[in-house]
C-alpha positions as a printed NumPy array, in Angstrom:
array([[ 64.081, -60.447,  18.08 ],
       [ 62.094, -62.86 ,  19.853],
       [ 58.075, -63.027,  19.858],
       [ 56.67 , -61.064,  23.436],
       [ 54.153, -61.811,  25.215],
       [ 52.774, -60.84 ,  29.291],
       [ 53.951, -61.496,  32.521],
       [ 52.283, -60.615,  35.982],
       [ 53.068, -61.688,  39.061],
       [ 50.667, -61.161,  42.026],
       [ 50.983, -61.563,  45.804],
       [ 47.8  , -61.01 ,  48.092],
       [ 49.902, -57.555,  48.781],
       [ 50.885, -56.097,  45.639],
       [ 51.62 , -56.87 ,  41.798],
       [ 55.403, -57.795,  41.783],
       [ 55.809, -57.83 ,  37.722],
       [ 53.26 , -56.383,  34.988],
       [ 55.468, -56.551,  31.628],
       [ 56.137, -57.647,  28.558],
       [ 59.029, -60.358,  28.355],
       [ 60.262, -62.713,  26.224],
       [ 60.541, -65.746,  27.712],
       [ 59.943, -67.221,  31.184],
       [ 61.121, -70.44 ,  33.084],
       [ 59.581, -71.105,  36.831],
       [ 59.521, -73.732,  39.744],
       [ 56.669, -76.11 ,  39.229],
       [ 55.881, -78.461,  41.913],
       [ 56.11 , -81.256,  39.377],
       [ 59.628, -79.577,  37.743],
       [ 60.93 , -76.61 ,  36.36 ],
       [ 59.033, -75.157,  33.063],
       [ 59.633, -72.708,  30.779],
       [ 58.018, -70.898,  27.98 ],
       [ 57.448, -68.444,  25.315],
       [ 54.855, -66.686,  23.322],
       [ 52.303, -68.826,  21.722],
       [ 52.917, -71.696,  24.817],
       [ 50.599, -74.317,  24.87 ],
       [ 47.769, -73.554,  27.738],
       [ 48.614, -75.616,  31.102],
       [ 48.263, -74.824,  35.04 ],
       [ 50.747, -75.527,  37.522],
       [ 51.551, -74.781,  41.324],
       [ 54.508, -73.84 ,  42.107],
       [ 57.25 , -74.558,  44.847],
       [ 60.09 , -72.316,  46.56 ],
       [ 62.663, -70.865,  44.396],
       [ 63.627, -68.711,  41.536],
       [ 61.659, -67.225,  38.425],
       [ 63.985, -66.083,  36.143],
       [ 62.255, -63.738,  32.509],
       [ 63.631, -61.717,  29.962],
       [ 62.148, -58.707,  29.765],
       [ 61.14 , -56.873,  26.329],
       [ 64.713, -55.633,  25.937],
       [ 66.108, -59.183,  26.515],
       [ 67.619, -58.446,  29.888],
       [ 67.539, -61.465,  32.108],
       [ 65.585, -60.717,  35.431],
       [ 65.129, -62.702,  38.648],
       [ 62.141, -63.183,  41.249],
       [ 62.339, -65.507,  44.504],
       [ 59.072, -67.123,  44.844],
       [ 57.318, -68.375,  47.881],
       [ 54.913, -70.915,  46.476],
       [ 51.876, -70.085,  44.55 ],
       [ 50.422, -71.158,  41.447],
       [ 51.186, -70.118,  37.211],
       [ 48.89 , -69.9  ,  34.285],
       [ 50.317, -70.522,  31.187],
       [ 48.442, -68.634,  28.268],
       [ 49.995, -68.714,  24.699],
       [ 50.091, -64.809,  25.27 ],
       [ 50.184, -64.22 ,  28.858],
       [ 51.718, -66.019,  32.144],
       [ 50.109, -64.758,  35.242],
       [ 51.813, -65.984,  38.817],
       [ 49.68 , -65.807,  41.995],
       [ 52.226, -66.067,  44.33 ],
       [ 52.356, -66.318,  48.458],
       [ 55.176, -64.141,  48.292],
       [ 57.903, -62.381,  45.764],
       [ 60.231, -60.178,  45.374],
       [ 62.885, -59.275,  43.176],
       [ 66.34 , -60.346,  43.65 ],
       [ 67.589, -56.512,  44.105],
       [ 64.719, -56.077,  46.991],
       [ 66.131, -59.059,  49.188],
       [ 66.992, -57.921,  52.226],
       [ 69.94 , -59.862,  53.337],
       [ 70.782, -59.384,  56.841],
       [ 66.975, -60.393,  57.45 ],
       [ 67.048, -63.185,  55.129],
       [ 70.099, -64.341,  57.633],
       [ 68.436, -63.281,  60.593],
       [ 65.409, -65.642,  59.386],
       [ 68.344, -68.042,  59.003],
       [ 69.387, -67.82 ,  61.936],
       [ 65.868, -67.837,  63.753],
       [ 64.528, -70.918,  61.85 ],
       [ 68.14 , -72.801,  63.163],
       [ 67.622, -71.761,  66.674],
       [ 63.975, -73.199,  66.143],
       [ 64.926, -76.805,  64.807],
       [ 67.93 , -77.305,  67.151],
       [ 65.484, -76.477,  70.356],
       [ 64.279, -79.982,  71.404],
       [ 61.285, -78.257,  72.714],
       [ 57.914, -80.219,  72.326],
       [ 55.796, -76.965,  71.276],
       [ 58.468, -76.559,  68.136],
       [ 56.968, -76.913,  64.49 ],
       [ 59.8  , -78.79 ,  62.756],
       [ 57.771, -78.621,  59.244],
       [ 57.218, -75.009,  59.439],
       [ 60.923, -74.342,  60.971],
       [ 62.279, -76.592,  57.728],
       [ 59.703, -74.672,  55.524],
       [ 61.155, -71.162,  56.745],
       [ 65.106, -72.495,  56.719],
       [ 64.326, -72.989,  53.362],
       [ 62.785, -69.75 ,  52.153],
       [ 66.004, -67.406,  53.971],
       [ 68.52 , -70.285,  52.622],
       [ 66.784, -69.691,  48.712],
       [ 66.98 , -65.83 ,  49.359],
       [ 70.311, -65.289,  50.62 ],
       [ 71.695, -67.055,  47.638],
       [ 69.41 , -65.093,  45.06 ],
       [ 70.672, -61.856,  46.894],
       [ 74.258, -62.982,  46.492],
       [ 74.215, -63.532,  43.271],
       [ 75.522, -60.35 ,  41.225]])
């Protein structure tokens, strides 16, 4: 049975995850890293997409992650995230209506529109509607 160690991840709203897992692998801005118990120390930010774990029993879990930044401990990894939520708490039909919205924004010529931030929220609903579909 594999070493454990401590996860939390933390949104300005709530604590997402406060466990014991086994191992851990996340999206860094500078590439995807993973890790287990007695990891050497490092600090990274990290970008849209998916943190996957396996929790104390060994059960694989998932997280979509908005962003944010991970300290790696060699017994604890804590995740201050802009946003997360667990793959069974996606709420499809608004990930799609975000879709949808953040479409309607980027095809509308309009001067006013905020391509990065459309792009930025395409993104996001695209990334959650394919965690959510996965089963």
């Amino acid at each position: 049975m594999a070493d454990k160690f401590f996860l939390e991840v933390v949104t300005p709203q709530k604590a997402v995850v406060s466990e014991a897992i086994q191992s851990i692998s996340a999206p860094g801005s500078e590439g995807e890293f993973c890790a287990l118990k007695g990891h050497t120390t490092f600090l990274t930010s990290l970008k849209i997409g998916s943190i996957r774990y396996k929790d104390a029993a060994g059960n694989e879990r998932m997280l979509f992650v908005n962003g944010g930044f991970a300290e790696v401990l060699p017994n604890k990894v804590t995740i201050l995230a802009e946003s997360a939520e667990r793959r069974k708490d996606i709420d499809l039909t608004r990930a799609k209506e975000a879709q949808a919205r953040a479409e309607r924004r980027l095809s509308d010529k309009a001067a006013d529109t905020d391509i990065v931030r459309a792009q930025a929220a395409l993104h996001r609903a695209i990334f959650r509607i394919k965690m959510a579909e996965i089963r």
